[in-house]
N, C-alpha and C positions, 0 to 999 in steps of 0.2 A: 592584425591585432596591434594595437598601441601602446608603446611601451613607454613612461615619463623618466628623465633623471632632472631631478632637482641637484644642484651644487651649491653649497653655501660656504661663507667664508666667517669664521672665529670671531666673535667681537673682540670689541677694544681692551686690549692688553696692559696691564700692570705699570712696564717698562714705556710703552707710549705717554703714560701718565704722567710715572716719575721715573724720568731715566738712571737717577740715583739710584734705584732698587739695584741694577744691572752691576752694581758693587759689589755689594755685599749677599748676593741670593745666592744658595745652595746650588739649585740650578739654575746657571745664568741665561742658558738657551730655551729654558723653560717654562716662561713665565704666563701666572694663570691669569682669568680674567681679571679686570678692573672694575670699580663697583658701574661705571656705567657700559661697561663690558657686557657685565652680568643682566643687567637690564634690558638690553638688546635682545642678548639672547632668545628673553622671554618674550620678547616682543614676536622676533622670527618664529620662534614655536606654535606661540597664536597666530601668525598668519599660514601658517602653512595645516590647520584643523584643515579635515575636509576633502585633502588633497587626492587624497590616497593613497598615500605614500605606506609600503608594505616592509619597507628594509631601510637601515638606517648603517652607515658606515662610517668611522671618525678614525681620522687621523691620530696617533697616542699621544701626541702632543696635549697636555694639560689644558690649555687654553680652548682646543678643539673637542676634548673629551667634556669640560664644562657647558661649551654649547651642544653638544650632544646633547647631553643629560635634559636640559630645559625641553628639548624639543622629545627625546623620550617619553620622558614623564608624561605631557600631554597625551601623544599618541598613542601611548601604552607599549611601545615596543623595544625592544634588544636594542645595543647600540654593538656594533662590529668592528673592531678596531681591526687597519690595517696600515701596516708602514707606507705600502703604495700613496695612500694622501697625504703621508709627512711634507713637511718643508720642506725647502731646497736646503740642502746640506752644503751648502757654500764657505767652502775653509774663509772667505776673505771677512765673513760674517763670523762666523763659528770657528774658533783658534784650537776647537778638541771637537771632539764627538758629542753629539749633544746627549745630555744627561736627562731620563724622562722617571718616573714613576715607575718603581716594580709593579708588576702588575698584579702582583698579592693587594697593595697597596691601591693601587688604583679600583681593581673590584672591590673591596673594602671599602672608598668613599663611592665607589658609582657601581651599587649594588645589580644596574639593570646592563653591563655589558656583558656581554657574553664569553664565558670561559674556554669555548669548546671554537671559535673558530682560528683559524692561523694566524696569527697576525703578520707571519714575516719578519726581514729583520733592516735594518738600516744597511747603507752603503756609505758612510763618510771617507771621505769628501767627493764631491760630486760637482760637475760642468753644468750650466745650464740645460745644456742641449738634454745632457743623460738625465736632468732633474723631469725635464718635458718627453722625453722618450716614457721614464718608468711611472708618468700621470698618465698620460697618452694609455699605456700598456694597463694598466688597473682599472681602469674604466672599461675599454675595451672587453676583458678579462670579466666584470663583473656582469654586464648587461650580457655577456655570453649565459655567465653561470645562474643568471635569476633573468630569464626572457619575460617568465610571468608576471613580472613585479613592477614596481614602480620607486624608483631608489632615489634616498638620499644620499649626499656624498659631502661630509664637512670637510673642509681642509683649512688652506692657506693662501696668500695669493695665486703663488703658484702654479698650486695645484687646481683653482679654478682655473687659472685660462688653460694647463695644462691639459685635462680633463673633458673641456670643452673642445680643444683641439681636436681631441683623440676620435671624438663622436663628429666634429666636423671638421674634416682637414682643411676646405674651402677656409680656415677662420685663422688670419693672423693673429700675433701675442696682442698687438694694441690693440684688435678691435674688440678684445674684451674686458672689460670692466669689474673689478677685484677688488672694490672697495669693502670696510669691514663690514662684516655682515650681510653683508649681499645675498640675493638670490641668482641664480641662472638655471629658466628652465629649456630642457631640451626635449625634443616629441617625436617616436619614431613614426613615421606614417607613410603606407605606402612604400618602404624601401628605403626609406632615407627619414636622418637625422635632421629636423631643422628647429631653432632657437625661436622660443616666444619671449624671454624674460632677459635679458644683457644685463646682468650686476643691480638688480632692481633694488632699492632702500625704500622705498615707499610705505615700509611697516616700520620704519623706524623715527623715533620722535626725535634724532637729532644723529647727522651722518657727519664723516670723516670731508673736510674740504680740500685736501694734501692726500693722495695714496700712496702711503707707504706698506714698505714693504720686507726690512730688516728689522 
């Protein structure tokens, strides 16, 4: 049987925009899409019609729960917030713990996620290595627990190459491609996990030429 994971990465960010927001914002580690953020999203949502995508997972991060929601909507499905696709929790980035959305608050603006699955909890601060260990391990962990399915996985750079690791060890950090909004599909066939999609933008009207990643 074949089993797909799509991985996608957040559109463009608020703070990308106007790094000034990064002053004066509630939460500074937090910040939601940007209006051509938002546009992407929608864009990735309509490419991905059709896919078959049956489960849908987002990182609580605001920016990642936004592009949930676009690609929800479409498909008509739950979104599954899990800590596992957070960001890297990098103290040299992040000076405290980052600050996210109660999740009273967040069901309230994104009526379609789901109340009843675990979300887990954060780990700050965190090494890279442990950031790609606990991607690695969530993914692993998911394709265990929905074999039937065909999953989406939002996150953050991160957590895409992280992610993509996990399903294929063969695959260093560079040789994956993390830019915003991206695609990366994976396909189990036969026994093994192998990549048809590396960091794809090809649905988007206008990508990131610099990958950043703080």
């Amino acid at each position: 049987m074949t089993q797909t994971v799509w991985i996608a990465r957040h559109g463009n960010r608020i703070d990308f925009v106007n790094p000034e927001w990064f002053n004066t914002a509630e939460r500074r580690y937090d910040p939601y899409l940007s209006p051509d953020g938002l546009v992407q999203a929608k864009q990735l949502a309509r490419r991905l019609v059709g896919e078959g995508i049956t489960q849908i997972f987002s990182s609580p991060f605001l920016r990642t729960v936004q592009t949930a929601e676009a690609i929800a909507k479409i498909l008509d499905l739950p979104i599954k917030l899990d800590w596992g696709l957070g960001e890297w929790l990098n103290p040299e980035w992040m000076k405290e713990s980052p600050e996210i959305l109660p999740m009273e608050t967040l069901m309230a603006q994104f009526p379609l996620i789901d109340s009843t699955y675990p979300m887990g909890t954060s780990n700050y601060p965190e090494t890279w290595e442990e950031c790609l260990m606990r991607t690695k391990e969530v993914v692993q962990r998911l394709v265990a627990a929905y074999p039937d399915d065909n999953l989406l996985l939002i996150g953050h750079g991160a957590s895409v190459i992280g992610t993509a690791m996990g399903l294929i060890p063969t695959l260093r950090e560079t040789d994956i491609h993390a830019s915003l909004c991206c695609l990366v599909k994976l396909v189990h066939q036969q026994g093994e996990w192998m990549m048809e999609l590396n960091g794809d933008t090809s649905h988007l009207s206008e990508t990131e030429e610099d990958i950043r990643f703080n």
